[in-house]
C-alpha positions as CSV (number, residue, x, y, z in Angstrom):
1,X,20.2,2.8,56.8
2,X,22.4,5.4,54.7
3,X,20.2,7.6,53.9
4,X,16.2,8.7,53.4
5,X,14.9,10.9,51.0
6,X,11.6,12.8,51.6
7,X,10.9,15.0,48.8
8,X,8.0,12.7,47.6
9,X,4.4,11.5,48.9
10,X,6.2,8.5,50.8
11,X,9.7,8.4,52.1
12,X,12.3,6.7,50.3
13,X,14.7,4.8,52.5
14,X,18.0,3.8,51.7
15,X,21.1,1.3,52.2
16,X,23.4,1.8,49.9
17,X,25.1,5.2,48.6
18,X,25.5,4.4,45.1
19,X,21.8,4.5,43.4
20,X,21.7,5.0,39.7
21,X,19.8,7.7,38.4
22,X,17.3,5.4,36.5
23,X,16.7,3.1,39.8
24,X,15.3,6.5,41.9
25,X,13.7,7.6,39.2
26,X,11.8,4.1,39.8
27,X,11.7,4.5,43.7
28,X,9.8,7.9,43.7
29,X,7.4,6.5,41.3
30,X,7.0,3.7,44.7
31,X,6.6,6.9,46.7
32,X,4.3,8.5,44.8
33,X,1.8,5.5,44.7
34,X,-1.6,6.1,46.1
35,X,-1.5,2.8,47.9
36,X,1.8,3.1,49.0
37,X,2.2,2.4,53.0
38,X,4.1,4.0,55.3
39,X,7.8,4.4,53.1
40,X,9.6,2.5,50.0
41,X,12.8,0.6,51.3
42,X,16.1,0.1,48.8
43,X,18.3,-2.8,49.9
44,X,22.4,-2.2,49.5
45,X,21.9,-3.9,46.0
46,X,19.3,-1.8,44.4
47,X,19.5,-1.4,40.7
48,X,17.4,-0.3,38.0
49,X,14.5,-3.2,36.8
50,X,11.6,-3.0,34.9
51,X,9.0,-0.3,36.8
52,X,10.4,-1.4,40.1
53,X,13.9,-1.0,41.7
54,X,15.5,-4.8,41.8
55,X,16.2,-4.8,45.2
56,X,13.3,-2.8,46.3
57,X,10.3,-3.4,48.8
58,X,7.0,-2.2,48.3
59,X,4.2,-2.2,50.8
60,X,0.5,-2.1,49.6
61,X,-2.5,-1.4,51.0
62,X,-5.5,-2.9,49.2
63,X,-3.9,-3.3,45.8
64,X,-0.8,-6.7,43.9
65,X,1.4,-5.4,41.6
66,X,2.2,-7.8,39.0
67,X,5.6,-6.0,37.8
68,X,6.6,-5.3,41.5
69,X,7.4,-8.8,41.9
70,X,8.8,-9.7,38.4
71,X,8.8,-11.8,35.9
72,X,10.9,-14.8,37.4
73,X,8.2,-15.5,40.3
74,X,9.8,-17.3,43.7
75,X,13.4,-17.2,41.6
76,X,15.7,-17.5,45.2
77,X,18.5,-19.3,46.6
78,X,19.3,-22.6,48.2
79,X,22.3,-24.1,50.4
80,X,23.1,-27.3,52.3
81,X,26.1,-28.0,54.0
82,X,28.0,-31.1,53.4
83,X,30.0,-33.0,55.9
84,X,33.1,-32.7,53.6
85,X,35.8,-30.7,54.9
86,X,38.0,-30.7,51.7
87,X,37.8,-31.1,48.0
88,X,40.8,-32.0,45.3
89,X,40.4,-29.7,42.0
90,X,40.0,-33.7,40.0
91,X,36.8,-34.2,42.0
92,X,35.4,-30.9,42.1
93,X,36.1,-31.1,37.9
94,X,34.1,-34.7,37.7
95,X,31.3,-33.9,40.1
96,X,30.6,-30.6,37.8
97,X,30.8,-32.9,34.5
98,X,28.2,-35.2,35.9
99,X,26.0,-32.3,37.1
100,X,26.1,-30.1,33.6
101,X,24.9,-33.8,32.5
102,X,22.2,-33.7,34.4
103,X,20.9,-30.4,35.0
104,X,20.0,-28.3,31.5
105,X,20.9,-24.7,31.8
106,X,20.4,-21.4,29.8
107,X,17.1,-22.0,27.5
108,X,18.0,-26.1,27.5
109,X,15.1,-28.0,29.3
110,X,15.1,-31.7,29.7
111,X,13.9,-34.1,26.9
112,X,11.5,-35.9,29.0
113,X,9.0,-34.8,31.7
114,X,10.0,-35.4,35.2
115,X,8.2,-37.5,37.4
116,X,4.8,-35.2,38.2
117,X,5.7,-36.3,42.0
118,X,8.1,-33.3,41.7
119,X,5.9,-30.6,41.8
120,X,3.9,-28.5,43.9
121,X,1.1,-30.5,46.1
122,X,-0.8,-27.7,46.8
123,X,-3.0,-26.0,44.4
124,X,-5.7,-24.6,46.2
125,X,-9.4,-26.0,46.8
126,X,-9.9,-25.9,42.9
127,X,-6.8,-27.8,42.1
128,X,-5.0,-26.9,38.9
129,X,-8.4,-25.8,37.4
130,X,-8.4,-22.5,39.7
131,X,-4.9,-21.7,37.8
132,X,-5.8,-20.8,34.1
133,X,-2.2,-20.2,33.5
134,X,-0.2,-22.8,35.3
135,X,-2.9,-25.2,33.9
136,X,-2.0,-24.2,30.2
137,X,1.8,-24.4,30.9
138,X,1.5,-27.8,33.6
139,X,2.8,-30.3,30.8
140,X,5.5,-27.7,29.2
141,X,7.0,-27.2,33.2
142,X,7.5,-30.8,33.3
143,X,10.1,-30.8,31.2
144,X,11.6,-27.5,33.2
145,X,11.8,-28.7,36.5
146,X,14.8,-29.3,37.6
147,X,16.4,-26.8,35.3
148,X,18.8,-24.2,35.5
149,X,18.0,-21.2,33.3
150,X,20.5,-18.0,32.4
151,X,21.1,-15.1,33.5
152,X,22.5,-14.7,36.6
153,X,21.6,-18.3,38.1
154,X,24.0,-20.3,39.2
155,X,25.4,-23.7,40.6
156,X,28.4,-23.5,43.3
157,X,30.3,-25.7,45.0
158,X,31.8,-23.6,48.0
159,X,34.1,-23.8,51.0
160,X,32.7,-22.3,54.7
161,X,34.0,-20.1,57.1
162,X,32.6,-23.1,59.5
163,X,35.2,-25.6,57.6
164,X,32.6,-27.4,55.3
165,X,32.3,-27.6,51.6
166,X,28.5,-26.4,50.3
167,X,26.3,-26.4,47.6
168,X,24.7,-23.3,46.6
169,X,21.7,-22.8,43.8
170,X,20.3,-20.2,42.3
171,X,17.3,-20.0,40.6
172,X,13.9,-19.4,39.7
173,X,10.3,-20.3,38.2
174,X,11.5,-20.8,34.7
175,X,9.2,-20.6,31.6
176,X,6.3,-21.1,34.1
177,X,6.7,-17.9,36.0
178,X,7.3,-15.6,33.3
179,X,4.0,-17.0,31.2
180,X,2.1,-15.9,34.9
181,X,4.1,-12.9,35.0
182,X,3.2,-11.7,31.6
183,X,-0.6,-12.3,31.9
184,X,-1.5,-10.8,34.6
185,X,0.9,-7.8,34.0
186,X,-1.1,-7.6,30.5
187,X,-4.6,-7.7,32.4
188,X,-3.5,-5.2,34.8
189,X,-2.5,-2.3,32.3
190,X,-5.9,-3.6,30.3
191,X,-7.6,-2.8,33.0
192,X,-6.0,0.1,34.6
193,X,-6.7,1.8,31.1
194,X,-10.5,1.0,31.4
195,X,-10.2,2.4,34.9
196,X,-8.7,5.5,34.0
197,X,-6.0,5.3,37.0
198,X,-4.0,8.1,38.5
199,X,-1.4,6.0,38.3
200,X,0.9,6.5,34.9
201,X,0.8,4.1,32.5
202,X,4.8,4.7,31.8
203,X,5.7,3.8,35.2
204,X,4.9,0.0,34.5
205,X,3.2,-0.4,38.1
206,X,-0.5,-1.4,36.5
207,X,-1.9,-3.2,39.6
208,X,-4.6,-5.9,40.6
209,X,-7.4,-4.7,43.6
210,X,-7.1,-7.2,46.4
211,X,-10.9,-7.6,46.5
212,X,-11.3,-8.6,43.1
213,X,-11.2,-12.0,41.1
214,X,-8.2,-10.8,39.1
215,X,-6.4,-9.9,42.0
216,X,-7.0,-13.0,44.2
217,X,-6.4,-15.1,40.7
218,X,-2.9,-13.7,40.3
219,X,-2.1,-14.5,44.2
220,X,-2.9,-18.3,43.3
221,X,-1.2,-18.6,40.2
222,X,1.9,-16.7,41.9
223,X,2.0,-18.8,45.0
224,X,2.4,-22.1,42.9
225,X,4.9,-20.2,41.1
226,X,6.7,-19.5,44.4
227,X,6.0,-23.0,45.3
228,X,7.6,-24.5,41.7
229,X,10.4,-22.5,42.4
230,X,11.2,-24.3,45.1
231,X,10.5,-27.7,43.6
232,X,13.2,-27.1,41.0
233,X,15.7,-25.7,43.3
234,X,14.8,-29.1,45.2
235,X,15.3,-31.3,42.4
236,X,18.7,-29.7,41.1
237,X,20.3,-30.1,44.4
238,X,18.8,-33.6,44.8
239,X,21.0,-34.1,41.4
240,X,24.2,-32.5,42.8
241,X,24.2,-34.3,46.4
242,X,23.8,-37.2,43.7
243,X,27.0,-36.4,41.5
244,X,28.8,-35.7,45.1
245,X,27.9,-39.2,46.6
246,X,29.2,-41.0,43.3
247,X,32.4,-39.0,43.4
248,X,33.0,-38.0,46.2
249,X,32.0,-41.3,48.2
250,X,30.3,-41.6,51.3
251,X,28.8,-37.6,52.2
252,X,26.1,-36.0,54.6
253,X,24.0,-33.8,54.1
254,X,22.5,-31.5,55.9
255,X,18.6,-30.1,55.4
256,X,18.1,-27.7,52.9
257,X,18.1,-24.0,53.5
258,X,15.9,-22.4,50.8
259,X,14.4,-18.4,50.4
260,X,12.8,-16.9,47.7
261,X,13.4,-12.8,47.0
262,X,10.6,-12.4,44.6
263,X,7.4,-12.1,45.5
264,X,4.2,-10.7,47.0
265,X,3.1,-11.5,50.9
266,X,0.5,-10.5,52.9
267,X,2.4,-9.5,56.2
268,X,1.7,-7.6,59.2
269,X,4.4,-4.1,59.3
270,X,3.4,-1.6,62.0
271,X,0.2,-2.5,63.1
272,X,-1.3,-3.2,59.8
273,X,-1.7,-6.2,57.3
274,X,0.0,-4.5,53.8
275,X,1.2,-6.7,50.6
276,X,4.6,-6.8,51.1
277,X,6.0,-6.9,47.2
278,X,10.2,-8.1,47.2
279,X,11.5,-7.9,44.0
280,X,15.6,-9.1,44.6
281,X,15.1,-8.5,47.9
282,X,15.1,-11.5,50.6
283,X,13.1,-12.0,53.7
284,X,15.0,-11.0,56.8
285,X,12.6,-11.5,60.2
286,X,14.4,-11.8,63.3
287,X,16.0,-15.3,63.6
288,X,15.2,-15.9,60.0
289,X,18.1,-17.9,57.9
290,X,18.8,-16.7,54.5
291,X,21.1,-16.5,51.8
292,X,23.0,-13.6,49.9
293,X,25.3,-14.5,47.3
294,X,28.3,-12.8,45.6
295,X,29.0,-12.6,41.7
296,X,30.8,-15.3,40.4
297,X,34.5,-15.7,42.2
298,X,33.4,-13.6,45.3
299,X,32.3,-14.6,48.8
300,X,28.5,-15.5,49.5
301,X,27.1,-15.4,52.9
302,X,24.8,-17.8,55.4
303,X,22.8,-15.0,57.2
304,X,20.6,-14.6,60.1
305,X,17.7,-11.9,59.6
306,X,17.5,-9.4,62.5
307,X,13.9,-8.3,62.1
308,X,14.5,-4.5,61.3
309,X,11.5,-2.9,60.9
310,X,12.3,-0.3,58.6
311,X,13.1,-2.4,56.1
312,X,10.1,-4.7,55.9
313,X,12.3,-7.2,57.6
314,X,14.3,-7.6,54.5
315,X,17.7,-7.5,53.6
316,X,19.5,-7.7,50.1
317,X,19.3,-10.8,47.5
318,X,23.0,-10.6,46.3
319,X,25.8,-7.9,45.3
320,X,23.4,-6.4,42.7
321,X,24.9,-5.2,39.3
322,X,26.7,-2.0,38.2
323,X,26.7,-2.4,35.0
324,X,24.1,-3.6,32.7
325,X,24.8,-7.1,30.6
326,X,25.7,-5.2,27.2
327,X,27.7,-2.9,29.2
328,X,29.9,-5.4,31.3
329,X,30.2,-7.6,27.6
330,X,31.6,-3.6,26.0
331,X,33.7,-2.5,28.8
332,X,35.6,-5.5,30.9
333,X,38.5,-7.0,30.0
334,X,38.3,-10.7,29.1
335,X,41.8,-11.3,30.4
336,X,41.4,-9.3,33.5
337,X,38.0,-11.0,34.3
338,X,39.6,-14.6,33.4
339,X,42.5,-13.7,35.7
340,X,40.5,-12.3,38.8
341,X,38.9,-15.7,38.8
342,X,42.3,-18.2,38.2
343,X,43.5,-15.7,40.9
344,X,40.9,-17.5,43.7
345,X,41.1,-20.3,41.9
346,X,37.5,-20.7,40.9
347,X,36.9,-23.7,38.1
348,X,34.4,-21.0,36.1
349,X,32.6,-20.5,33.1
350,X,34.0,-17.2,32.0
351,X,35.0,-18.1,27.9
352,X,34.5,-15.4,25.8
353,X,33.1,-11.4,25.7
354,X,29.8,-13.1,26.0
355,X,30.4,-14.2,29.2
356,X,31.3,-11.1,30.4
357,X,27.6,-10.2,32.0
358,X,28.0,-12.5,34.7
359,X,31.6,-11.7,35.3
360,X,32.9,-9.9,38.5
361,X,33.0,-6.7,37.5
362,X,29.6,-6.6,36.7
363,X,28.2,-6.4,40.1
364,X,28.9,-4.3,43.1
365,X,31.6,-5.1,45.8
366,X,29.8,-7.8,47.9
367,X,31.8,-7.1,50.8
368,X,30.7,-3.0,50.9
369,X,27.1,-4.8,50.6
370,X,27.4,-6.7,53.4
371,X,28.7,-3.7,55.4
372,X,26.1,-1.5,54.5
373,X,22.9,-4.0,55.7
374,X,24.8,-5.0,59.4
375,X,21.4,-3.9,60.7
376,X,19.3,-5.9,58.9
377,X,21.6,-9.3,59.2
378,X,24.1,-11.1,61.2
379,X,26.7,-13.4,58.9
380,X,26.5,-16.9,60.2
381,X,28.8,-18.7,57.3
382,X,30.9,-17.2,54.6
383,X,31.4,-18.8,51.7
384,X,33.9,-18.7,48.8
385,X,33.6,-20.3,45.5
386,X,35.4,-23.7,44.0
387,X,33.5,-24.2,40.9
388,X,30.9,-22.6,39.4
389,X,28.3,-23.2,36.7
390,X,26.3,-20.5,35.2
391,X,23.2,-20.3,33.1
């Protein structure tokens, strides 16, 4: 921990040094919740999100906040380590042409529904008829699974610390999660209004009682969320050990590693059951595998979770940006950004000013992350880009 501020209703602790104005403007809104439990924790790659801190975690009593988990419910990571110890640049550039072949990204979704087979088994007692939204959107996320999105997602190809080449995805709930997202977001300020709350309307923290319908509704529709989250990372890396086996020949795989960063959870933190919101920020209990990645051309990391208590047994979900996406496509040099990458020798998707949102020098120093969160995690792997598509 770096730091800890106490000028508000709830501590506000920090790991990182570098907090935007905007982003703590956000945390002691956190602190000044009347639900708020015991302190609000920033991970190393807190920046400034929509009424909550992306990298933040909030603990509850009582109460879910819709916008404290976001808009791209269960969006996470995924790894699996091949038995590959090497990879010529020819390969690498065929197995990513057969993947961007199979695997839509950016607002692309497939033509066709995938096989229903794919998604989430469990619904709940009521089945899909206890999940108003998911129900509406079941037939449009068939046609989304197994899809990429934009943003900041990604698909890597990387080699380990540990001497084997790995596959690395990120990404999230798609159109799905954002429909659920929205809804119950919309509901909550509806009815925070009619309630008359103490708690600003400008802060964008309109919340859900845990005792009520609403509330309990929302925790459903966000669990399958979570759960087709998942099912799409699944399926995309399902398609890539695919591409591998035809190019690459005979390969191994091992199981999936696979954690979500946001999300709501009931969870037990000193001596009390709280609703543990993690918006970009990833599970870290003690013993716990996860996965932080880099930006694009920088090292991502295989980590083992070392329970810290102070942090809601968390740690970060990434390097976390420094620049905003209209910023980083003003400011960076195209050249400069094209020639960090050739420098590593990344095969990348950096083309044009465009591109520049998802370039290095949009995000914080992954390394100075890593340093600043050695209590929360132990590295296990490190890994460093080959190729790399984004959404």
């Amino acid at each position: 921990m770096k730091n800890v501020i106490t000028t508000e209703k709830k501590p506000i602790k920090l790991w990182l040094d570098d907090l935007e104005a905007g982003a703590l403007d956000q945390a002691r809104h956190l602190a000044n919740l009347p639900f708020a439990f015991r302190h609000i924790a920033l991970m190393p790659d807190a920046h400034q999100g929509y009424g909550m801190p992306i990298g933040g975690v909030l603990a509850t009593e009582g109460v879910v906040i819709p916008n404290a988990v976001g808009v791209d419910i269960g969006c996470g990571m995924c790894a699996v380590q091949t038995s590959l110890q090497e990879i010529e640049q020819d390969t690498l550039k065929k197995i990513m042409g057969m993947v961007r072949k199979s695997i839509p990204v950016g607002f692309k979704h497939h033509k066709k529904a995938q096989d229903a087979s794919f998604m989430p088994e469990d619904t709940g007692e009521g089945g899909l008829d206890e999940l108003r939204v998911v129900r509406e959107e079941y037939k449009a996320a068939l046609k989304q699974l197994g899809t990429l999105g934009g943003g900041n997602h990604f698909l890597e190809i990387q080699q380990g610390s540990d001497g084997h080449i790995w596959l690395m995805i990120h990404s999230g709930s798609r159109n799905l999660g954002y429909k659920v997202a929205h809804h119950y977001n919309k509901l909550a300020i509806a009815l925070n209004r009619k309630w008359h709350t103490s708690v600003p309307e400008k802060w964008q923290l309109a919340f859900l009682p845990l005792d009520g319908r609403k509330g309990q509704d929302y925790l459903l529709e966000m669990q399958y969320c979570v759960d087709f989250a998942l099912a799409n990372r699944r399926l995309m890396m399902q398609r890539m050990q695919e591409a591998f086996a035809e190019v690459a020949g005979e390969v191994d795989f091992a199981d999936m590693i696979n954690i979500a960063h946001n999300y709501a959870a009931m969870e037990h933190h000193f001596k009390k059951n709280v609703m543990i919101h993690r918006k970009g920020a990833t599970k870290a209990a003690a013993d716990q595998l996860g996965i932080i990645p880099g930006s694009q051309g920088t090292a991502s990391y295989i980590v083992k979770g070392k329970g810290e208590s102070e942090s809601f047994m968390s740690c970060s979900h990434g390097a976390g940006r420094r620049m905003g996406r209209k910023q980083a496509q003003r400011e960076l040099d195209l050249a400069a950004e094209q020639e960090r990458l050739a420098a590593v020798g990344v095969i990348h998707g950096i083309r044009n000013t465009k591109d520049l949102d998802e370039a290095p020098g949009a995000y914080k120093d992954i390394s100075q992350v890593m340093e600043n969160q050695q209590d929360l995690v132990d590295i296990q792997v490190e890994l460093r880009p080959l190729a790399v598509i984004k959404g």
